[in-house]
N, C-alpha and C positions, 0 to 999 in steps of 0.2 A: 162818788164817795168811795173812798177805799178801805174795805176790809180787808182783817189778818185773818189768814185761811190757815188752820191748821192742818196738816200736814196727812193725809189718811194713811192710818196703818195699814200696810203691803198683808195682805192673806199670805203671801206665800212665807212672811217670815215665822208669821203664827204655827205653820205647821211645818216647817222646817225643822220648829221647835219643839213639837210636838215627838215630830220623830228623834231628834237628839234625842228624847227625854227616853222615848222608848226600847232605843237601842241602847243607852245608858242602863236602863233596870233591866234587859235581859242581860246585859255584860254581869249585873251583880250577881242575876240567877244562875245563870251558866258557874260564878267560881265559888256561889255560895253550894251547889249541888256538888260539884267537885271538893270542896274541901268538906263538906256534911258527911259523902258517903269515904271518901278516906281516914278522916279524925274520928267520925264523933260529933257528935250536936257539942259535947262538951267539951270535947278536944281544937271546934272551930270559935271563932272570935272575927268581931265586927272587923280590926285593924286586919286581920288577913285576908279576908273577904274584900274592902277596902284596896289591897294592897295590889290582889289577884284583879282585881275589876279595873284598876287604875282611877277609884276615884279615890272622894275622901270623905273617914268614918260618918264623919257629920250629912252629909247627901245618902247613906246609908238608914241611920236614924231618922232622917226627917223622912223621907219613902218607905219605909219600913216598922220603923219603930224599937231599933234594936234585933237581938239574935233570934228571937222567938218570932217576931212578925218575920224575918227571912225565913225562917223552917217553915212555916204558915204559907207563906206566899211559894214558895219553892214546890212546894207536895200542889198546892192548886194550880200552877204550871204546868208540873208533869200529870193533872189529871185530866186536862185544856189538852194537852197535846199540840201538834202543830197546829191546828189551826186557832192558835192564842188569840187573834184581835176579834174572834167571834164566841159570842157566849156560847159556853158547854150542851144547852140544850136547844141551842139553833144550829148546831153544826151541822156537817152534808150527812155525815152516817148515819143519822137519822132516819132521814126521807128513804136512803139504799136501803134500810130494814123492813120499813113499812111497806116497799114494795113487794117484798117475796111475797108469793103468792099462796102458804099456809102457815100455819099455828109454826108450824114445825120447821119451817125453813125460816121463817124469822127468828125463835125461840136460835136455830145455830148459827143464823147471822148476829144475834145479838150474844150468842159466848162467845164466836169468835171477834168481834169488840171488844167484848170486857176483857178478852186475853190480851187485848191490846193495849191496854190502859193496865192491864197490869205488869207487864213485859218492861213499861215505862217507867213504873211506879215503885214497884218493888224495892229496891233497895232505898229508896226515900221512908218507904213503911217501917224497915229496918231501925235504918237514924232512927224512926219518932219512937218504936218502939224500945231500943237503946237508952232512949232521954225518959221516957215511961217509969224508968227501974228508980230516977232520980226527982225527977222534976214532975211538979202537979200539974203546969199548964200543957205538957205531952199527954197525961192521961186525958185531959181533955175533948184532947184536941185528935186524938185517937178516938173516943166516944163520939165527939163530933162526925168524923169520919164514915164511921159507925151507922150514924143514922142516918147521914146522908145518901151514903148507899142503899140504905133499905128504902128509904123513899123514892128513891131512883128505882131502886130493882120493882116495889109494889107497882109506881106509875108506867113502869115500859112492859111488865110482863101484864098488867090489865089490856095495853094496848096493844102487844105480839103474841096473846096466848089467850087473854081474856076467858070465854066460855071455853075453852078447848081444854083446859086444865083436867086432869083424871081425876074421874070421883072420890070423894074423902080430901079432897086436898084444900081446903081455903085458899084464897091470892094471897093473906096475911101468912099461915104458913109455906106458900109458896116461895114469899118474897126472903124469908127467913131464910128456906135451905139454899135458896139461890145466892143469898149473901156469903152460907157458909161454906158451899161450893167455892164461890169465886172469892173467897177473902184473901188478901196479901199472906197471910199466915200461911193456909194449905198454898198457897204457888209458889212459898219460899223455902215449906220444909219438899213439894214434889220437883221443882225444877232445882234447887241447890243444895239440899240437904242430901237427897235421894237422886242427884242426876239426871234426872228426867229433861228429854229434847223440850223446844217449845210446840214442836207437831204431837209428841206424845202428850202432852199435859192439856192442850187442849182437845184431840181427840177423847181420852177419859174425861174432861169434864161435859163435853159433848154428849157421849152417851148416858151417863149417869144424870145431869140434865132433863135429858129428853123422858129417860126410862120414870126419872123419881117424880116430874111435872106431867108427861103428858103419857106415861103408861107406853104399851108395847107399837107399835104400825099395826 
């Protein structure tokens, strides 16, 4: 008896597809960051974005959702950093922090991270703050930002400082000054407003860090 066999889908073509699809949405992110930090959140537009990417508006909108899910998704890109196809809190720097061997040498392995992610980030904070002055979904989405760093900062410095923290100091206020240390704000007015190297701006947040969480050696 003879059956019709249908035909099985090739794996390879599935992810073939996959990766088109991927290299396709960094191409958006790459020309949506370039025209964000040139123009303007309001100065940029889906059709040039589109136009820079070589697709078309409509694969923009359906991936996205329009200019605000690109601002969205652009600012979580540059906070992923290179290693993008692995989520932010599985990443390798992680495990490199946890290894140092006190409070104190993890506390300046993990500033010098966050200088890292801010070196990245910086002028994307700019755009959202720019689009802030006009648009309610940047206030947001900046508030968003907001707390997600304090919950990052609370849960990493319980675990690279935990009891080590100097007397009087709560994790809750800890996690605070350490947001306001390392907010895009102060590393935009000290490395561009003020000049400052990126070896100087992390070396002061370094000590002032160390001196305000965990007191004098």
């Amino acid at each position: 008896m003879n059956r019709s066999l249908k035909p099985r889908a090739r794996p390879y073509r599935s992810t073939l597809r996959a990766e088109q699809a991927g290299l396709t949405r960094q191409r958006v992110l790459d020309a949506a960051t370039t025209l964000f930090i040139e123009r303007g959140f309001a100065g940029t537009t889906v059709a040039a974005t589109a136009d820079a990417a070589a697709v078309s508006s409509e694969t923009i909108y359906a991936t996205f959702g329009g200019k605000k899910g690109l601002l969205d998704a652009v600012i979580e890109a540059a906070i992923n950093g290179p290693e993008v196809a692995i989520p932010f809190e599985e990443q390798s720097h992680w495990e490199t922090i946890r290894q140092r061997p006190t409070a104190r040498a993890r506390l300046r392995a993990y500033v010098q991270f966050c200088c890292t992610v801010l070196a990245r980030t910086s002028a994307m904070h700019r755009v959202i703050r720019g689009a802030a002055d006009s648009e309610p979904f940047a206030v947001d989405l900046r508030a968003r930002l907001l707390a997600e760093r304090l919950t990052r900062n609370t849960k990493y410095l319980r675990e690279f400082v935990g009891d080590d923290l100097r007397s009087g100091v709560s994790l809750r206020r800890a996690a605070e000054r350490f947001c306001a240390l390392t907010s895009p704000e102060m590393h935009h007015l000290l490395t561009v407003d003020l000049g400052w190297s990126v070896r100087a701006h992390q070396d002061w947040l370094t000590a002032v860090a160390e001196q305000d969480l965990l007191g004098s050696e």
